[in-house]
Phi, psi and omega in degrees: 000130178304159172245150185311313197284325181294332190266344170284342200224049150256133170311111184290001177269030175221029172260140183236153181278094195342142166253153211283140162332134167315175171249184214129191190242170165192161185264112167257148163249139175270137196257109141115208152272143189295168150312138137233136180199178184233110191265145201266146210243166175294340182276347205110322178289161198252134187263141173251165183212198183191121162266115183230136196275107207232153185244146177248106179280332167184147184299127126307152178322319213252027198252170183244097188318296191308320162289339177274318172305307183282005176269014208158277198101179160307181207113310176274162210243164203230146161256107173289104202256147162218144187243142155263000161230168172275187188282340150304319173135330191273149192324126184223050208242024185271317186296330187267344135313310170309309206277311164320289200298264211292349186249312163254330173104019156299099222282151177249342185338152163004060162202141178301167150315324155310309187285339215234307176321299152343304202270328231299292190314124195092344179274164190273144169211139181272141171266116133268102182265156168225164185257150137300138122300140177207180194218104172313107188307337199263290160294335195034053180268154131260152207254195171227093184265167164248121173223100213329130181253351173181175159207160199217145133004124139320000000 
């Protein structure tokens, strides 16, 4: 494994730019306590969200193992953003009920979301990742991004 000094004193003309993961399904774990931060909308408003963090443990049948080996492996971490309100204002906090009760198996019986919340980290969950087009800001190219298309019960 690179070290801070090794990865600072590499020639920066031999650094390449990652390739984004295949897309496909994969066995996650969620890693770690979920995020709370709150994000400004194009108007300004502020959104509240929760981030939950899922590592990708292993490839399903339907990932291209060979595109996957030159991205990496396995290993990387997929993020599952949830807003809790809508472009309204109003309570939009049901996918992340879904996702917790029905994706992970978390029970909801007389516990809040906070509490659900809680239990998450260490649970299994399958990622469908998919690829995006973005017009890289820097280059002003276009890229390939990865970005989660779902989840679904082990």
């Amino acid at each position: 494994m690179a070290n801070f000094t090794d990865i600072l004193n590499k020639p920066a003309e031999q650094i390449e730019k990652p390739k984004p993961r295949p897309v496909g399904t994969y066995l996650c774990v969620v890693n770690g306590p979920h995020k709370q931060r709150e994000v400004k909308g194009k108007d300004g408003t502020e959104f509240p969200v929760v981030d939950v963090n899922l590592k990708a443990m292993q490839a399903q049948e339907d990932v291209d193992q060979s595109a996957l080996a030159e991205s990496g492996g396995v290993g990387f971490n997929i993020q599952n953003t949830f807003f809790l309100t809508n472009a309204e204002g109003n309570d939009n906090s049901w996918p992340l009920k879904n996702f917790l009760e029905n994706h992970l198996g978390i029970s909801s019986q007389g516990k809040s979301l906070a509490q659900m919340l809680s239990e998450a980290p260490g649970k299994q969950v399958l990622a469908t990742v998919k690829h995006e087009m973005y017009v890289d800001k820097s280059t002003n190219e276009p890229a390939v991004a990865m970005r989660l298309a779902g989840t679904a019960k082990v």
